[in-house]
PyMOL commands that place a pseudoatom at each C-alpha (Angstrom):
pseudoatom trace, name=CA, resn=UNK, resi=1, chain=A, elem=C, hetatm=0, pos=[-11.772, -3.167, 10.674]
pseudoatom trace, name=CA, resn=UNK, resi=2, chain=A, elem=C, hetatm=0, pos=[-8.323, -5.288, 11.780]
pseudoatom trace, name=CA, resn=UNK, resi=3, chain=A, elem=C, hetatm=0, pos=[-5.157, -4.555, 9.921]
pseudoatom trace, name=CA, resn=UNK, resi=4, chain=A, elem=C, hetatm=0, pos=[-4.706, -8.657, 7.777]
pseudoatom trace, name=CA, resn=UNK, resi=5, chain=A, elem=C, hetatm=0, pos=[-1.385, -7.649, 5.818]
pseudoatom trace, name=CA, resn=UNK, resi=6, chain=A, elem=C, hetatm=0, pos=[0.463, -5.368, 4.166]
pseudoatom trace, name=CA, resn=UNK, resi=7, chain=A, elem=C, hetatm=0, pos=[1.210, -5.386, 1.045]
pseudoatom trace, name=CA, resn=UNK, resi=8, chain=A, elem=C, hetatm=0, pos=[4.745, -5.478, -0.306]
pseudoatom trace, name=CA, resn=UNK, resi=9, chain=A, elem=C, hetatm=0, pos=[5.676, -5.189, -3.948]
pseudoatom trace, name=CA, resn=UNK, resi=10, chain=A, elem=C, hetatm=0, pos=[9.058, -6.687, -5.448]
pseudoatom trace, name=CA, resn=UNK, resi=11, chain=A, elem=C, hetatm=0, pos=[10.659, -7.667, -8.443]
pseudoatom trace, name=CA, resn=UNK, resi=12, chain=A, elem=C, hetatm=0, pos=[11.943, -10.831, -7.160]
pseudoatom trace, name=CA, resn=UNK, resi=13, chain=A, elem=C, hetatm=0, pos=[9.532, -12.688, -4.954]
pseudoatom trace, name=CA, resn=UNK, resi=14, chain=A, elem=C, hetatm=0, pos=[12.500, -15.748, -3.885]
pseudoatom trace, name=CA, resn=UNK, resi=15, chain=A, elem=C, hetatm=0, pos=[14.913, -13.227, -3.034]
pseudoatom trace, name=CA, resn=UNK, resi=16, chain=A, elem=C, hetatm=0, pos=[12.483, -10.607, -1.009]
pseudoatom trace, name=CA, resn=UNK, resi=17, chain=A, elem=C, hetatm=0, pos=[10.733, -14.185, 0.836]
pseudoatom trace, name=CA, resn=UNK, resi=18, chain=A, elem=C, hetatm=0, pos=[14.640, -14.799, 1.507]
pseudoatom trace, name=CA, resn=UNK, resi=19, chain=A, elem=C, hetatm=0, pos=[15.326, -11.116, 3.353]
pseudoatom trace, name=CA, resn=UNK, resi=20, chain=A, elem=C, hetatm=0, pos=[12.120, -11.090, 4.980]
pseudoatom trace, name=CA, resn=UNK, resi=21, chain=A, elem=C, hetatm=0, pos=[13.774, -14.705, 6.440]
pseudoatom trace, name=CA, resn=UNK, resi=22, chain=A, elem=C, hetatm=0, pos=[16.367, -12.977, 8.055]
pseudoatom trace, name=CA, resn=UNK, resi=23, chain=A, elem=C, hetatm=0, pos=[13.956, -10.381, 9.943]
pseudoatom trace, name=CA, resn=UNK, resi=24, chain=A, elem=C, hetatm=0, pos=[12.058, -13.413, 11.997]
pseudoatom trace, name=CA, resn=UNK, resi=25, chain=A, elem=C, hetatm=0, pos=[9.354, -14.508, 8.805]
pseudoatom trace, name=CA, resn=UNK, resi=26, chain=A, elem=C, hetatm=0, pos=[8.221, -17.495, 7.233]
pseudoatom trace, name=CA, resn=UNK, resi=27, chain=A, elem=C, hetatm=0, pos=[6.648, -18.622, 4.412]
pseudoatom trace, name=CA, resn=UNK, resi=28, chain=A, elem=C, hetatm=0, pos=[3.061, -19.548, 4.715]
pseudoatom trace, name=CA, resn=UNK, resi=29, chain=A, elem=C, hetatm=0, pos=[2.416, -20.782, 1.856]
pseudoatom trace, name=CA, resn=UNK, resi=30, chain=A, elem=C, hetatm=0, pos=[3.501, -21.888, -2.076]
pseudoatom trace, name=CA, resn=UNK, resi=31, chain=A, elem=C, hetatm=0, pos=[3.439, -19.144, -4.336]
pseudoatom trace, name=CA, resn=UNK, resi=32, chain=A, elem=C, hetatm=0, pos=[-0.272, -18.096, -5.814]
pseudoatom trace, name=CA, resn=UNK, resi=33, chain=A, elem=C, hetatm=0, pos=[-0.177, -17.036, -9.576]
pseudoatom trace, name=CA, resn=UNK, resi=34, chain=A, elem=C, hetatm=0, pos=[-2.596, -14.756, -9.889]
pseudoatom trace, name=CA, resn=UNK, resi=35, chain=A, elem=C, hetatm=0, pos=[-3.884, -14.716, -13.615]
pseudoatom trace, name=CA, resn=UNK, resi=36, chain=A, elem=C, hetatm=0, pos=[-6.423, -12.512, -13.163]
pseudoatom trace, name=CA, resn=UNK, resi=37, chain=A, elem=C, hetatm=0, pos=[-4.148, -9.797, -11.365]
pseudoatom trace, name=CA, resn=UNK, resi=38, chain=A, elem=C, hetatm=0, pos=[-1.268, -10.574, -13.384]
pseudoatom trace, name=CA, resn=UNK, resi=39, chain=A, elem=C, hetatm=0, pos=[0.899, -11.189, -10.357]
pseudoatom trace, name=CA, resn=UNK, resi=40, chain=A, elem=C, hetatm=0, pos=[2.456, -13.572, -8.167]
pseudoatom trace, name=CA, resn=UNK, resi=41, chain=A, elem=C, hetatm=0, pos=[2.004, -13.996, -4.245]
pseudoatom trace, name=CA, resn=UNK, resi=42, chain=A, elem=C, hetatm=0, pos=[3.938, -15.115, -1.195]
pseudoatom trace, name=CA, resn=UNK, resi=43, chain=A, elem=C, hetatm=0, pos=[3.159, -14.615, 2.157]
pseudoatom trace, name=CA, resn=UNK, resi=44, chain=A, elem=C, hetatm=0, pos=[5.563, -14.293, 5.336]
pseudoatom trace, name=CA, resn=UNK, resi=45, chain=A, elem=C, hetatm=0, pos=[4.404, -14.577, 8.746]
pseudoatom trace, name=CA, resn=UNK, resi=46, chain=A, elem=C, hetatm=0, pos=[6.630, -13.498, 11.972]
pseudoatom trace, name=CA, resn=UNK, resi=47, chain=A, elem=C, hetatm=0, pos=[3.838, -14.560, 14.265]
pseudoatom trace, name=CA, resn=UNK, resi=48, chain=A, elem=C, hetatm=0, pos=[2.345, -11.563, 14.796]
pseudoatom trace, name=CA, resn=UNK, resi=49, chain=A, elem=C, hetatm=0, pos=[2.620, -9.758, 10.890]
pseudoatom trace, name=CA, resn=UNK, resi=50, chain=A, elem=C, hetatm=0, pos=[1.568, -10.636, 7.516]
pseudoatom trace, name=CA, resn=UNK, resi=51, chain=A, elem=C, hetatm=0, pos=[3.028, -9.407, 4.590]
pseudoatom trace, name=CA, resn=UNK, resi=52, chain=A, elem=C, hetatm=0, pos=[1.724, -9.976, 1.258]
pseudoatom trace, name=CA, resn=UNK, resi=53, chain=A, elem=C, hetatm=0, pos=[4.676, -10.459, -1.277]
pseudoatom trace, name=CA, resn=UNK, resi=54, chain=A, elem=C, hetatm=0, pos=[3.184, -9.159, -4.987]
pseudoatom trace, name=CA, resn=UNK, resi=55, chain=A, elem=C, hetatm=0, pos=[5.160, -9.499, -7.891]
pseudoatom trace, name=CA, resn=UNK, resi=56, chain=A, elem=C, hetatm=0, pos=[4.697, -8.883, -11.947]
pseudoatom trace, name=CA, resn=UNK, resi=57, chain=A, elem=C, hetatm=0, pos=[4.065, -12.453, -13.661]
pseudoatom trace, name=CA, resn=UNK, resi=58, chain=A, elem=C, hetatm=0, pos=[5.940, -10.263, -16.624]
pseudoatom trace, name=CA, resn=UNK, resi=59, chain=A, elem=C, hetatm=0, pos=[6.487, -6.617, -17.876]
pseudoatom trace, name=CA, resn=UNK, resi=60, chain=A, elem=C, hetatm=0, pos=[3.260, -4.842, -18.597]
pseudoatom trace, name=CA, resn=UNK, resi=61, chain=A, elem=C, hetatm=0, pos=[-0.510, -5.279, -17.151]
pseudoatom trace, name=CA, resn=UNK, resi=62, chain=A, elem=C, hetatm=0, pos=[0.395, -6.015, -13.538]
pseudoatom trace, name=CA, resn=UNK, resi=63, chain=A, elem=C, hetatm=0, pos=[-1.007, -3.679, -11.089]
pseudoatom trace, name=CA, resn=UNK, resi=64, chain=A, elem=C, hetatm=0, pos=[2.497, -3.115, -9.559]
pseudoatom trace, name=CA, resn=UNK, resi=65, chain=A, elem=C, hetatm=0, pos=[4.610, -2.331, -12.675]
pseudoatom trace, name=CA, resn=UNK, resi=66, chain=A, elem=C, hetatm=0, pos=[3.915, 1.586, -12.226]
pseudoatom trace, name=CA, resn=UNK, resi=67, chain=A, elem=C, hetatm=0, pos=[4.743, 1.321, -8.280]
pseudoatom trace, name=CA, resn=UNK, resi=68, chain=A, elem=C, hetatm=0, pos=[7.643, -0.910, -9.346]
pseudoatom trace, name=CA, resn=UNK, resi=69, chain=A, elem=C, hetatm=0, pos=[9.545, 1.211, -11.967]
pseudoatom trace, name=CA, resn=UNK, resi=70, chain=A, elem=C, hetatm=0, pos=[9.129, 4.522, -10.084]
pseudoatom trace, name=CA, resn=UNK, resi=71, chain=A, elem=C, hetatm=0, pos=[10.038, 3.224, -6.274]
pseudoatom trace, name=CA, resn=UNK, resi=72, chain=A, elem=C, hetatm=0, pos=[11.208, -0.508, -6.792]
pseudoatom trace, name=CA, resn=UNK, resi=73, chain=A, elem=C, hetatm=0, pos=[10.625, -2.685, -4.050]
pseudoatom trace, name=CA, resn=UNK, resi=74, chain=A, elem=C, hetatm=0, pos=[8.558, -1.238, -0.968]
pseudoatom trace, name=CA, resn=UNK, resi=75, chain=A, elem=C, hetatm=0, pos=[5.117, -1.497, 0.888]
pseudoatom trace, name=CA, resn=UNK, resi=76, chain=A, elem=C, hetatm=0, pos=[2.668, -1.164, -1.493]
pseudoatom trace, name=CA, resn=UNK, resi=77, chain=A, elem=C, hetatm=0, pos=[-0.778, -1.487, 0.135]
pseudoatom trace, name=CA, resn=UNK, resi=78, chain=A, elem=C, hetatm=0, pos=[-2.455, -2.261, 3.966]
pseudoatom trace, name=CA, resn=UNK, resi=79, chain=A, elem=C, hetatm=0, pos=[-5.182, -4.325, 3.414]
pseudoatom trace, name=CA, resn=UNK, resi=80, chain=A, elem=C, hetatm=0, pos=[-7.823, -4.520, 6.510]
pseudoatom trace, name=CA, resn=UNK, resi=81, chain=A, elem=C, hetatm=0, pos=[-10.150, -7.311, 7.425]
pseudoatom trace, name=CA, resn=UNK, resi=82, chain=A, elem=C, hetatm=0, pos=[-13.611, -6.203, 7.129]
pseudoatom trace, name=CA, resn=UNK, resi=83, chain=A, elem=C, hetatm=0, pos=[-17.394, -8.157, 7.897]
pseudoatom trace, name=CA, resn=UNK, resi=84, chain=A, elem=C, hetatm=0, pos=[-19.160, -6.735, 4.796]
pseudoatom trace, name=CA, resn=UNK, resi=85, chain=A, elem=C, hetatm=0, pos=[-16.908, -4.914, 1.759]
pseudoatom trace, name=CA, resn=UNK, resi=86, chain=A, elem=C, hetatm=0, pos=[-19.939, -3.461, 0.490]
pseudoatom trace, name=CA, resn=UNK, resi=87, chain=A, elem=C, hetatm=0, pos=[-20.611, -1.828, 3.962]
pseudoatom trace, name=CA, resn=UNK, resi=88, chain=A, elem=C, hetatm=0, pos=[-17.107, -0.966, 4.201]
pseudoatom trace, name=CA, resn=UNK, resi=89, chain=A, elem=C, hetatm=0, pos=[-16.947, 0.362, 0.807]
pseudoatom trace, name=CA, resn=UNK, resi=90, chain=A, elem=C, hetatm=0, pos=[-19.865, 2.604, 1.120]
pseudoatom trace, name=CA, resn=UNK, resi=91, chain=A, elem=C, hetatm=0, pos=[-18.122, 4.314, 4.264]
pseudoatom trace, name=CA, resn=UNK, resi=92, chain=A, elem=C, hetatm=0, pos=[-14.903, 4.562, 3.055]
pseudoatom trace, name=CA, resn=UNK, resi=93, chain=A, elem=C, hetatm=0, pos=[-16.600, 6.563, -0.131]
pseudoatom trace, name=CA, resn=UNK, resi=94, chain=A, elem=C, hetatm=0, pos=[-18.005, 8.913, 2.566]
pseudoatom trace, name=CA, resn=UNK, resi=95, chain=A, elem=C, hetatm=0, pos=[-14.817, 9.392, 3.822]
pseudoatom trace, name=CA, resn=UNK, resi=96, chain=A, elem=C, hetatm=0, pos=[-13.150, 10.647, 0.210]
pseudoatom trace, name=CA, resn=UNK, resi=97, chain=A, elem=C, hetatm=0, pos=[-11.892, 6.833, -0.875]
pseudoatom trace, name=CA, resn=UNK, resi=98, chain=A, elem=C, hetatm=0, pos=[-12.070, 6.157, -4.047]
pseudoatom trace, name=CA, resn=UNK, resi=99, chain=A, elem=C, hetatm=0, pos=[-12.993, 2.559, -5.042]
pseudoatom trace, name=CA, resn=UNK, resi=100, chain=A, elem=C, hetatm=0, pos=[-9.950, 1.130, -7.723]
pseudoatom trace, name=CA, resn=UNK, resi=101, chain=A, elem=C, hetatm=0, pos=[-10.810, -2.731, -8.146]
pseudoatom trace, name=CA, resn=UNK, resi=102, chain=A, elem=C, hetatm=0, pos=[-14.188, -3.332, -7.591]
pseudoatom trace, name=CA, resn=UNK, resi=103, chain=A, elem=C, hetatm=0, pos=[-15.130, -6.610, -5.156]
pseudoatom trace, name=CA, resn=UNK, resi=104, chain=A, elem=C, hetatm=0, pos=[-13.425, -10.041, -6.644]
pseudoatom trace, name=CA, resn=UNK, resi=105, chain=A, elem=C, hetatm=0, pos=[-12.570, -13.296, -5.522]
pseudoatom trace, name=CA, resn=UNK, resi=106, chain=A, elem=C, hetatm=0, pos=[-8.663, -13.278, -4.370]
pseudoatom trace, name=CA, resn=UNK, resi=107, chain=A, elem=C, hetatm=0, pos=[-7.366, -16.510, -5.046]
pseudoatom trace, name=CA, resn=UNK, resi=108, chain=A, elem=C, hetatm=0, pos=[-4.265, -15.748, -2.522]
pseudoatom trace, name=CA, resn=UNK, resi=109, chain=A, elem=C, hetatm=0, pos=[-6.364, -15.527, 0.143]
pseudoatom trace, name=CA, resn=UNK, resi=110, chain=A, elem=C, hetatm=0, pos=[-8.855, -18.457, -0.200]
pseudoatom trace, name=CA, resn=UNK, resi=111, chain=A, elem=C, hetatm=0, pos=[-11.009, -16.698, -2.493]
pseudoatom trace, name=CA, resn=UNK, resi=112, chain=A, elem=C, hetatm=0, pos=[-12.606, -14.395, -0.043]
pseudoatom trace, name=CA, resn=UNK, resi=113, chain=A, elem=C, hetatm=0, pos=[-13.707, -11.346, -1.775]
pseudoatom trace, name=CA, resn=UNK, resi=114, chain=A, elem=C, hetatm=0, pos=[-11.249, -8.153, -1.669]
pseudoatom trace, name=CA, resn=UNK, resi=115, chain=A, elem=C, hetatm=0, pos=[-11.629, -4.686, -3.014]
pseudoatom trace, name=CA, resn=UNK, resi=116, chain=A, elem=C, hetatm=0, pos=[-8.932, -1.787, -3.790]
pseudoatom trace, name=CA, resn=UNK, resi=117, chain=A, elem=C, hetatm=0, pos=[-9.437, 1.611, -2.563]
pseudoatom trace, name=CA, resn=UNK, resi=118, chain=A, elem=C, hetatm=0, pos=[-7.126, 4.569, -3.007]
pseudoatom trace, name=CA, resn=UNK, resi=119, chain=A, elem=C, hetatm=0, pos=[-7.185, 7.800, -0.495]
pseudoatom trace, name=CA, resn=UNK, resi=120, chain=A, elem=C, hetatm=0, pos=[-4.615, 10.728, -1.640]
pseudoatom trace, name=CA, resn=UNK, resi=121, chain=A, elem=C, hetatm=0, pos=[-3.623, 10.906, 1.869]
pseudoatom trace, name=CA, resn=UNK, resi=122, chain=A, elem=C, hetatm=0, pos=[-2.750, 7.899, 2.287]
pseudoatom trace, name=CA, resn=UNK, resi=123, chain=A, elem=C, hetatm=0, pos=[-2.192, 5.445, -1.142]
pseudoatom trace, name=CA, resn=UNK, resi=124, chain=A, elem=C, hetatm=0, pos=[-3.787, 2.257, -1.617]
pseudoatom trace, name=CA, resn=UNK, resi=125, chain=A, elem=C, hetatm=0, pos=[-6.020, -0.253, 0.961]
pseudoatom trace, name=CA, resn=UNK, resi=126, chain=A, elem=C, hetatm=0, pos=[-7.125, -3.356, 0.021]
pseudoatom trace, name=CA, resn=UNK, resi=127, chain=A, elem=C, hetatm=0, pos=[-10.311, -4.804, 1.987]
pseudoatom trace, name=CA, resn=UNK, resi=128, chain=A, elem=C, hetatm=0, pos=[-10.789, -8.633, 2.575]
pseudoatom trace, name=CA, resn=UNK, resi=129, chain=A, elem=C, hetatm=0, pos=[-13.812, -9.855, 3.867]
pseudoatom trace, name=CA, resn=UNK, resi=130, chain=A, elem=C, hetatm=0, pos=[-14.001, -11.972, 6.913]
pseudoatom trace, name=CA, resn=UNK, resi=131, chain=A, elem=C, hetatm=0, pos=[-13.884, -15.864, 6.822]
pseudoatom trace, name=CA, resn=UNK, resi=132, chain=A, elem=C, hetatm=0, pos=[-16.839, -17.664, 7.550]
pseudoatom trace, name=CA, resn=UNK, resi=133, chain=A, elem=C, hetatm=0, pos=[-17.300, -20.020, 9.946]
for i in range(1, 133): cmd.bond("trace and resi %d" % i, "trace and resi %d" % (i + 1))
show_as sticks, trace
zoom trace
């Protein structure tokens, strides 16, 4: 398991790409609408860091709209690179995660298959599966 990103949620994905600018980042690529999430992505590489920029398409039925209106903008997930999610799942259960978003294509991130767990401990992970090839 290798840390891949971490997730950041914001209100306003041009402005948060443009501060992340000013630490050292750059955009990677255009922004993803996710319908099936609800949200829109960015992400920012410094050259050794990812982070996943997630905002609400609109109020109401994005996963982030909770995070959003308690905290505002802030890290909002790690997600960790993993060979098999259904392997990885299964341990994580053993080891009190609970699974929140069952295994789906992730159109940010070339349609590899992801998966949401939360721990109470520690918040939310995301799991991507490996590239092949």
């Amino acid at each position: 398991m290798k840390l891949h990103h971490i997730g950041y949620a914001v209100i306003d994905l041009i402005n948060s790409s443009k501060a992340f600018s000013g630490l050292g980042f750059t955009i990677t690529n255009d922004i993803v609408i996710d319908n099936d999430r609800f949200v829109n992505i960015l992400f920012l590489d410094d050259g050794t860091n990812k982070i996943e920029l997630v905002s609400p398409i609109a109020k109401g039925g994005s996963p982030v709209d909770g995070f959003l209106s308690k905290i505002g903008n802030g890290p909002y997930h790690l997600c960790f690179e993993v060979a098999s999610l259904n392997d990885a799942i299964r341990d994580l259960k053993s080891k009190q995660y609970i699974l929140i978003e069952s295994p789906a294509a992730a159109k940010a991130i070339e349609n590899r298959g992801v998966a949401f767990l939360y721990n109470k401990y520690i918040g939310i992970i995301e799991l991507v599966e490996k590239k092949v090839g």
